[in-house]
N, C-alpha and C positions, 0 to 999 in steps of 0.2 A: 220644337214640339208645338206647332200649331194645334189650335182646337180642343190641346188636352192639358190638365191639370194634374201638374207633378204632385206628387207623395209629399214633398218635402213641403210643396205650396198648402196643400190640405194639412199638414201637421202648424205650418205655422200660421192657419189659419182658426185650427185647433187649441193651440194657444193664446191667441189674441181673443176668443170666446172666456177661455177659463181668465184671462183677466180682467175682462169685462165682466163676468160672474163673483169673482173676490171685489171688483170694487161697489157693483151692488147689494153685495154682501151687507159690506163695510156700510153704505148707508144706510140700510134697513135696519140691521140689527147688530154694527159697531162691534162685528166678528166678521174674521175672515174663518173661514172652514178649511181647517186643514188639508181635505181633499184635493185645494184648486192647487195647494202647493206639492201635492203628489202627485198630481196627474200633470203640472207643468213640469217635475223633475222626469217624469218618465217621459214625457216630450223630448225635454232637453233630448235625451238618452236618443232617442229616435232621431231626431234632428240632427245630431252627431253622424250617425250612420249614413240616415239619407241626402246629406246636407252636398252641393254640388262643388264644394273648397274645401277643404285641408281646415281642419277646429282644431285648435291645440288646448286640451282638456286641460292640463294639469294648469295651467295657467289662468281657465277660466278657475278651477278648485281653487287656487291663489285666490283670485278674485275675490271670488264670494267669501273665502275662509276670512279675510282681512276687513270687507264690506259686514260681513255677521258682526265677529270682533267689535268692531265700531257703533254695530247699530244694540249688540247687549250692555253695548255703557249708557247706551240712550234708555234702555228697557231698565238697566236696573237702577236710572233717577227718573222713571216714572214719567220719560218724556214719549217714549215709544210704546205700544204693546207690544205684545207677542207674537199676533199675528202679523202684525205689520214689518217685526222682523224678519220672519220665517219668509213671508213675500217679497220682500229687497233682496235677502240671499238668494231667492230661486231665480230674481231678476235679473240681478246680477249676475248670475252661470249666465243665463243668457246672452248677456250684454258684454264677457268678458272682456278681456283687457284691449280689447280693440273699439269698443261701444259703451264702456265704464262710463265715461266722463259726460257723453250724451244723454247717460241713463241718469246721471247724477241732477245733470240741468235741469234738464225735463222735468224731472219728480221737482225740482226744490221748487221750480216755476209753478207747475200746478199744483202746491203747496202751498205757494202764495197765494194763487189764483182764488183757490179755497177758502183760505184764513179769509180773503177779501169778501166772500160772500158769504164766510160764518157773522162777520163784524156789520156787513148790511144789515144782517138780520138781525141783531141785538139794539141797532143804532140807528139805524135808517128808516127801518120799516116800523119800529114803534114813532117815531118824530113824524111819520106820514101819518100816521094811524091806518097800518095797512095790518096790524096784528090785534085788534080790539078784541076778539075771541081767543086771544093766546091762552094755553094753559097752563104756559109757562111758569115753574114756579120765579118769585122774586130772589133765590139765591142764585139763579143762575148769571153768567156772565160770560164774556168770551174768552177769559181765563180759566172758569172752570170747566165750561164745555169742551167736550172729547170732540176731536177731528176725528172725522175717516180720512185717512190719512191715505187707507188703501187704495181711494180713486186717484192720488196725486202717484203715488208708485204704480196701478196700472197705467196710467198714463207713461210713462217712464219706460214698463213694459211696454206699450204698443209701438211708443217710436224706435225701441230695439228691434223688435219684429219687422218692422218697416224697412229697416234699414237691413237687415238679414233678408228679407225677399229681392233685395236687388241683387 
């Protein structure tokens, strides 16, 4: 196919926009919208169809069903949200059980990546005096503040996608 751009390229290109959209969601306003996670499931669905290999669904639905599981024991000690579960699961279809463990690394890496420039900015940049205008109130800390956590899971999503365009 020279010159032309497959269905399946434009679908997972479509996708890699709606997580790029949940993760700046997640920084703006520390909600993912549930839309990005219905329009990446009806992807998924497309991408199954168009997709140029053989997907075996029921295995990516394993997947996710056990990756949920896991991440509603995280949501119900208040270490996850909501959203940020809803978006692992849809990630995980995508990632099933053949791109799981990449999706896994990825997110936890730029989870750390994150943490590391949540903690700049409570500890760094006050000892520079690079936040003199902060409005910060003084109870805050890097314990109580909320991650977006959704930019470390798209991230996790785009190198799935990547690795699905090969």
């Amino acid at each position: 196919m020279t010159g032309q751009i497959s269905i399946h390229t434009l679908i997972l290109f479509a996708a890699a926009l709606t997580f790029a959209y949940a993760a700046v969601s997640d920084v703006r306003d520390y909600r993912i919208p549930n839309s990005c996670n219905g329009v990446l499931a009806v992807l998924y669905a497309v991408h199954v169809w168009q997709a140029p290999g053989e997907i075996i669904v029921g295995a990516a639905l394993i997947v996710t069903f056990a990756v949920f599981t896991v991440c509603m024991v995280f949501y119900s000690m208040k270490r996850l949200g909501g959203g940020d579960v809803k978006l692992i699961a849809v990630a995980a279809l995508w990632a099933g059980p053949a791109y799981i463990s990449d999706f896994i690394v990825v997110t936890a890496l730029a989870g750390g990546v994150l943490s590391l420039v949540y903690i700049t900015h409570f500890f760094v940049a006050p000892a520079l005096g690079f936040d003199q205008g902060s409005t910060r109130g003084s109870h805050e800390s890097p314990l109580t503040t909320k991650l977006p956590y959704g930019v470390a899971i798209a991230a996790g999503g785009l190198v799935t996608l990547l690795h699905l365009a090969q």
